[in-house]
C-alpha positions in Angstrom: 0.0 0.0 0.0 1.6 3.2 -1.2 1.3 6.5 0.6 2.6 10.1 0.5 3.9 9.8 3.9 4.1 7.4 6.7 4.1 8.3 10.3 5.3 5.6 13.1 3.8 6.6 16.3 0.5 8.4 17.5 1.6 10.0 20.3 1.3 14.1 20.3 4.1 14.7 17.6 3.2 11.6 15.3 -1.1 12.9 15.2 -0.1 16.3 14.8 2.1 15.8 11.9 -0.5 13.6 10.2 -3.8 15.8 11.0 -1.4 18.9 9.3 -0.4 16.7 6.1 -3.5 14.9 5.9 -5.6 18.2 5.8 -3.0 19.8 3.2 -4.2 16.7 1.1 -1.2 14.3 1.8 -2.4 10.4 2.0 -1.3 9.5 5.3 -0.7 6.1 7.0 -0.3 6.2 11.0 1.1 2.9 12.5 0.4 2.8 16.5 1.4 -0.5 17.6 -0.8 0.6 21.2 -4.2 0.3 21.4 -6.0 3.5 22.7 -7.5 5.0 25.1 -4.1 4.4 27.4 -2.4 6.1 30.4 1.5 6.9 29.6 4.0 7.9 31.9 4.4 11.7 31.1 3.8 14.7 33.1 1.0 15.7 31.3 0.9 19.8 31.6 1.2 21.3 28.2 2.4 25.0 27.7 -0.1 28.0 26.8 2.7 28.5 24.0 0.8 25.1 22.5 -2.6 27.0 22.7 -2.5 28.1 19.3 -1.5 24.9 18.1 -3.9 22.7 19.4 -6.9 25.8 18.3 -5.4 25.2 14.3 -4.9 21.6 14.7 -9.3 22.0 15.6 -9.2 20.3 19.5 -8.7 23.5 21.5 -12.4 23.3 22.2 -12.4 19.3 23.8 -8.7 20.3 25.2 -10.6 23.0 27.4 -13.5 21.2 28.4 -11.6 18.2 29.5 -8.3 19.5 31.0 -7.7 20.6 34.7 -7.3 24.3 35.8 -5.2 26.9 34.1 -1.4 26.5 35.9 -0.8 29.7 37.4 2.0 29.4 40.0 5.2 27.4 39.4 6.2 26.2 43.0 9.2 23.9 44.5 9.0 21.3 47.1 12.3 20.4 48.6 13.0 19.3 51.7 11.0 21.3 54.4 11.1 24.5 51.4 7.3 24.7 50.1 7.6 27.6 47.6 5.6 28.9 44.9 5.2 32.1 42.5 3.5 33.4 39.4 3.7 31.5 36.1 5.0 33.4 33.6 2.4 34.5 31.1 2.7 33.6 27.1 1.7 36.6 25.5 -0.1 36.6 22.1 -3.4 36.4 21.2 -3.9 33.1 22.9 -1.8 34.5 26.3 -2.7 32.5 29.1 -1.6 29.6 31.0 -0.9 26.5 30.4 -2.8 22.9 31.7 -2.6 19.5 32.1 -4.6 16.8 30.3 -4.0 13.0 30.6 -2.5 11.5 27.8 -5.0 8.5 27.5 -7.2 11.7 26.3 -5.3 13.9 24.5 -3.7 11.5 22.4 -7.3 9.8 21.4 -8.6 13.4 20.9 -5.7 14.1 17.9 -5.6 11.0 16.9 -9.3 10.9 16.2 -9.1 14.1 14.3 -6.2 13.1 12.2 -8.4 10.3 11.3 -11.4 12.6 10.5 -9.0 14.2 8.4 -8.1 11.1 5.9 -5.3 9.4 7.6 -5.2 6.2 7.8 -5.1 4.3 11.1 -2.8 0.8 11.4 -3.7 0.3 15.4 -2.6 -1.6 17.3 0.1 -2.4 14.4 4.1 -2.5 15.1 6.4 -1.6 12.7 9.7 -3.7 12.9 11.1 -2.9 9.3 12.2 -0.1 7.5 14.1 -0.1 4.0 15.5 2.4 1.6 15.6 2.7 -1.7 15.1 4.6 -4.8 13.7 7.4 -3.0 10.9 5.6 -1.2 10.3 4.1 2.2 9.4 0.4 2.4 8.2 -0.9 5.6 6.8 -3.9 7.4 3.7 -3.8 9.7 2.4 -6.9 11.8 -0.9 -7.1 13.6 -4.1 -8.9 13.4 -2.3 -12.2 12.5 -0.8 -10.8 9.3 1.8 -8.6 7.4 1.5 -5.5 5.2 4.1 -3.8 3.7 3.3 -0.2 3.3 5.5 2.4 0.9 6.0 6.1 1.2 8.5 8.6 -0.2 8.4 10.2 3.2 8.7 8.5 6.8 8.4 10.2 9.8 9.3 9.0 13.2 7.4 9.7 16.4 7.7 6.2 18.1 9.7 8.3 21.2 13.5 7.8 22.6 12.8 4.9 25.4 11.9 1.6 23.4 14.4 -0.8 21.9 13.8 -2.4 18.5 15.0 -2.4 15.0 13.9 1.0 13.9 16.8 3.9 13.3 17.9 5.1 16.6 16.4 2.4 18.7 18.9 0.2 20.5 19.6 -1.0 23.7 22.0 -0.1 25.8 23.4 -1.7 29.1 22.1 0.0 32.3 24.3 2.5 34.1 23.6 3.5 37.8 23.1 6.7 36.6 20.1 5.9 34.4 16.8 7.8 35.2 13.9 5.9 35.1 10.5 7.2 35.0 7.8 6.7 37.3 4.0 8.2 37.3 0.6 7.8 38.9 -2.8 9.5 39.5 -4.5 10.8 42.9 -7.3 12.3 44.1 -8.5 13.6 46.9 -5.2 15.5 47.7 -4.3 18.6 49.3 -2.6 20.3 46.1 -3.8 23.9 45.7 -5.2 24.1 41.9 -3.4 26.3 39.7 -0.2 25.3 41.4 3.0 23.1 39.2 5.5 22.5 42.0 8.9 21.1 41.1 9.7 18.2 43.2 13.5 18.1 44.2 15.0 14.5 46.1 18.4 13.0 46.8 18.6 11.1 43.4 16.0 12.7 41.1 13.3 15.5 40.3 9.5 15.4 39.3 6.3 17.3 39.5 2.8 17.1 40.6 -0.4 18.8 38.9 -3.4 19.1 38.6 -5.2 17.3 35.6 -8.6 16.1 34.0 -11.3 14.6 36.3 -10.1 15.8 39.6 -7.3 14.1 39.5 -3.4 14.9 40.2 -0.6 13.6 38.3 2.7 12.8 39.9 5.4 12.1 37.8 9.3 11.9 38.4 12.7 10.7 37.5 14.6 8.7 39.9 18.4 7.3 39.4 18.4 3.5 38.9 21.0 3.3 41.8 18.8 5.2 44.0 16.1 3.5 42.9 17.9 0.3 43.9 18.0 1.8 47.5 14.4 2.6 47.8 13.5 -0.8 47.1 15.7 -1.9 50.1 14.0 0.7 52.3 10.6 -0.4 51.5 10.9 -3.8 50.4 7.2 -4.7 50.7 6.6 -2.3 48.3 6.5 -2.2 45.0 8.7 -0.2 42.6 6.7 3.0 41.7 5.2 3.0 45.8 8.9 2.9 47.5 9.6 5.9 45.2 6.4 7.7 46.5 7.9 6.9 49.9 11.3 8.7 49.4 9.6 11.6 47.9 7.6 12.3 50.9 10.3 11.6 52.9 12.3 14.4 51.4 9.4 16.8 50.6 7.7 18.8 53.0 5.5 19.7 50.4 4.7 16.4 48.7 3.8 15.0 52.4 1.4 17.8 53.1 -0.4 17.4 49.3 -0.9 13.5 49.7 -2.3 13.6 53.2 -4.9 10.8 52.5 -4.9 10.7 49.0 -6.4 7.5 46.8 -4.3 6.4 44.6 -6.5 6.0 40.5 -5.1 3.5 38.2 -1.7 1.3 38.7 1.3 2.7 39.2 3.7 3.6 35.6 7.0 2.9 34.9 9.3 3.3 32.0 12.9 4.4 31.0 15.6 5.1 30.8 15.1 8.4 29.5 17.8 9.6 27.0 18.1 13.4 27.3 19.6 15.2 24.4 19.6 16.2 20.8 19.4 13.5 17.6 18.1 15.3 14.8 20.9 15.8 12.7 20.2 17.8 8.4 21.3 14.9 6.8 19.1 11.8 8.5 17.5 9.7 5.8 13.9 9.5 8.0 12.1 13.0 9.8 12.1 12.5 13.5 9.7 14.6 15.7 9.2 14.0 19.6 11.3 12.9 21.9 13.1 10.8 19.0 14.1 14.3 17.5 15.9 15.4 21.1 14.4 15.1 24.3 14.6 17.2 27.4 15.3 16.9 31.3 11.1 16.4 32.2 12.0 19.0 35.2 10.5 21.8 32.4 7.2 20.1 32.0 7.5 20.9 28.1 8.1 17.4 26.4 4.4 17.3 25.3 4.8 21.3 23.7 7.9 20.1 22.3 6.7 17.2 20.7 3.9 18.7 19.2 5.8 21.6 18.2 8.3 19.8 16.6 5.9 18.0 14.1 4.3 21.7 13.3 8.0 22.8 12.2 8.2 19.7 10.4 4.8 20.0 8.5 5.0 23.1 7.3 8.1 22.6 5.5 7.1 19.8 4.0 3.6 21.5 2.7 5.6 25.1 2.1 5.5 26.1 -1.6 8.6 26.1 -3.1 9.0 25.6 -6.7 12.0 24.8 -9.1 13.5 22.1 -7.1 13.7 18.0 -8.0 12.6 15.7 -5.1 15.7 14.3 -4.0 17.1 18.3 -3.6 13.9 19.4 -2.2 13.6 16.8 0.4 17.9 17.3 1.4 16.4 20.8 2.3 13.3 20.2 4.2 15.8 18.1 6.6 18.3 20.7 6.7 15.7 23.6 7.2 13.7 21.7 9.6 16.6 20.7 11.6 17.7 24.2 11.7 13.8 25.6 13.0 14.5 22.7 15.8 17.6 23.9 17.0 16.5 27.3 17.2 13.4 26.9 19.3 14.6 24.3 21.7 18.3 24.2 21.8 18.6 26.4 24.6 15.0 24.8 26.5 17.5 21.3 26.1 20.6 23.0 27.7 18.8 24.9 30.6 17.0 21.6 31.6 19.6 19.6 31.5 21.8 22.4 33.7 17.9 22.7 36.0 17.7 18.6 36.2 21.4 18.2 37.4 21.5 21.1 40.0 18.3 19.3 41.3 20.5 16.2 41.6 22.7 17.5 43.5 22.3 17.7 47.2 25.0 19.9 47.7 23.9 22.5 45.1 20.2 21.9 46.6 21.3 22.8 50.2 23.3 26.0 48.7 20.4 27.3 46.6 17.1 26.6 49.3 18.2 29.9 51.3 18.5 31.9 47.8 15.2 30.8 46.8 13.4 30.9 49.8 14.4 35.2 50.0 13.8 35.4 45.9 11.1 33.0 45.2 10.5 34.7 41.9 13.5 33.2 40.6 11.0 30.2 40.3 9.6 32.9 37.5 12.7 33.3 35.7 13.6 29.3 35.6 9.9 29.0 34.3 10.5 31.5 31.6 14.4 30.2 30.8 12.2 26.6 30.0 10.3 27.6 27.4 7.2 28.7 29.0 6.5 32.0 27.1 8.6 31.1 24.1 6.0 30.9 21.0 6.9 28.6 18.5 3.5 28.8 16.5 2.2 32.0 15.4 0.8 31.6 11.8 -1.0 28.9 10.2 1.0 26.2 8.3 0.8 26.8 4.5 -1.3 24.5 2.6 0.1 23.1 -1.1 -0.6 19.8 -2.6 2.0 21.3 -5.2 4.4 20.8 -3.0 3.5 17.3 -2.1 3.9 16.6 -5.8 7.4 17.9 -6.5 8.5 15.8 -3.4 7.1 12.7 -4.9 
């Protein structure tokens, strides 16, 4: 089956790019080798920079009736500290703030509209092979018992940067004790002022707790496989994701006070480890968007913005109106163009997490900087702002050619 493009992965990045080409009049194939609705582990809290995104992409109206309360004060919990101060505001005509939205909703909700828009949906199918030649894309889908080989001149891949498997860039890699493995879960009935995104700081690793759809609150972190290790030889009745919780609350005031008696909704997540840092390169043979394309430290709370950011630099390149160019050159400069619009909006959000995430690491630097935050709590403002959180990627609408989609054939 022969496509103009194939995207592998429906999370935020992989349904945005197809909604975008499928509406520009691309034939679009999606392989998702999930089935939906599911629950990720992610932090869930998406930017007010991705406001105007998700109103172009068509869903800001279900993304505002479903999503929790507009995030208004960036706070930090770390050790007895319990700090907090005003979110930066994105300005534009869609300033606000940002919220959170589970991801068992928010990736059905795009995913349903790229549908609705012509793409075509291969769920739950895996892809395991990819070949190239002659200036297509040939690749092999299982599911349902059987095999299909589907063909596109264009592949793009938003299958994110944790799995192992045969696809370019997956691979697995032999644990280090420095590995940060991901944890998440959902609570209600806790003590969490709405409005409020604190930063959770612990010997060994970072999160964050807010508030999201259905009264419920996410907490997600990052913990250090060694230190993981020692949690589970604190708590040894208790599982993996619960001796975590444990440590947390033994190092933060705040976390303590906010899950008084909380109920815990939904198992425990796990996943990792994450791979911080920057793999799009100009000269890759396949487009990667998401966390495949370069991932940050989840202390900023921006992977989701990112990720569907990413795949609205990507689109519109690949839809821009450009004539006097043959395929092969044409698609060399999409990569090189698109690579370059990465870079430039999240280069430096990749850099001050990763500088944020190992400071939080850090007791020593943690124990120096409490008394400077605790006189100068704004500075909670300006890390907020150095993360992305007022930086707009999207301010126009994507251009529209099927033109263009021609020449790159």
């Amino acid at each position: 089956m022969k496509y103009d493009a194939l995207v592998i992965g429906a999370g935020p990045a992989g349904t945005t790019a197809a909604l975008m080409l499928a509406r520009a009049g691309w034939s679009v194939a999606i392989v998702e080798k999930t089935a939906f609705p599911r629950r990720k582990v992610c932090g869930e809290f998406i930017s007010a920079t991705s406001m105007p995104l998700l109103h172009e992409l068509g869903v800001s109206d279900a993304f505002f009736e479903r999503a929790g309360p507009e995030v208004r004060r960036v706070g930090l919990f770390a050790d007895k500290a319990v700090l907090d101060s005003a979110m930066p505001q994105a300005a534009g005509s869609f300033a606000g703030w940002g919220r959170a939205l589970g991801r068992e909703h928010l990736d059905t909700l795009l995913l349903e509209a790229a549908v609705n828009a012509g793409a075509r949906l291969w769920q739950p199918w895996s892809a395991h092979e990819l070949h190239a030649g002659n200036q297509i894309y040939r690749c092999k889908i299982t599911g349902e018992g059987s095999e299909r080989e589907l063909v596109a001149p264009v592949v793009i891949g938003a299958y994110g940067s944790w799995r192992s498997g045969a696809l370019p860039l997956q691979s697995v890699e032999p644990h280090k004790p420095s590995d940060l493995l991901a944890f998440k879960a959902h609570f209600t009935e806790c003590e969490l002022p709405a409005g409020l995104m604190p930063l959770l700081v612990f010997p060994g690793g970072y999160g964050g707790m807010v508030h999201s759809d259905g009264g419920r609150v996410s907490l997600s972190c990052c913990i250090r496989r060694d230190q993981l290790q020692e949690c589970r030889r604190l708590y040894p009745r208790q599982r993996a994701g619960e001796s975590v919780l444990e440590h947390i609350k033994a190092s933060c005031l705040g976390v303590r006070q906010a899950l008084l008696h909380p109920r815990l909704r939904g198992a425990w997540l796990s996943a990792g480890p994450i791979r911080p840092g920057i793999r799009i390169r100009s000269t890759q043979d396949i487009f990667l968007v998401g966390n495949l394309a370069g991932e940050a430290h989840p202390i900023v709370a921006e992977g989701i913005s990112m990720a569907m950011q990413s795949a609205w630099l990507l689109s519109r390149r690949l839809i821009a109106d450009q004539d006097g160019v043959t395929a092969r050159r044409r698609i060399s400069e999409v990569h090189r163009e698109y690579a370059s619009d990465w870079k430039a909006c999240f280069g430096m959000r990749l850099r001050m997490a990763a500088v944020f995430a190992h400071l939080a690491m850090r007791p020593g630097a943690t124990t120096l900087l409490l008394p400077l935050l605790d006189r100068f709590p704004k500075i909670l403002s300006v890390g907020a702002q150095l993360s992305g959180k007022t930086k707009q990627v999207v301010r126009a609408p994507a251009p529209v050619s099927s033109r263009a989609r021609q020449r790159i054939m």
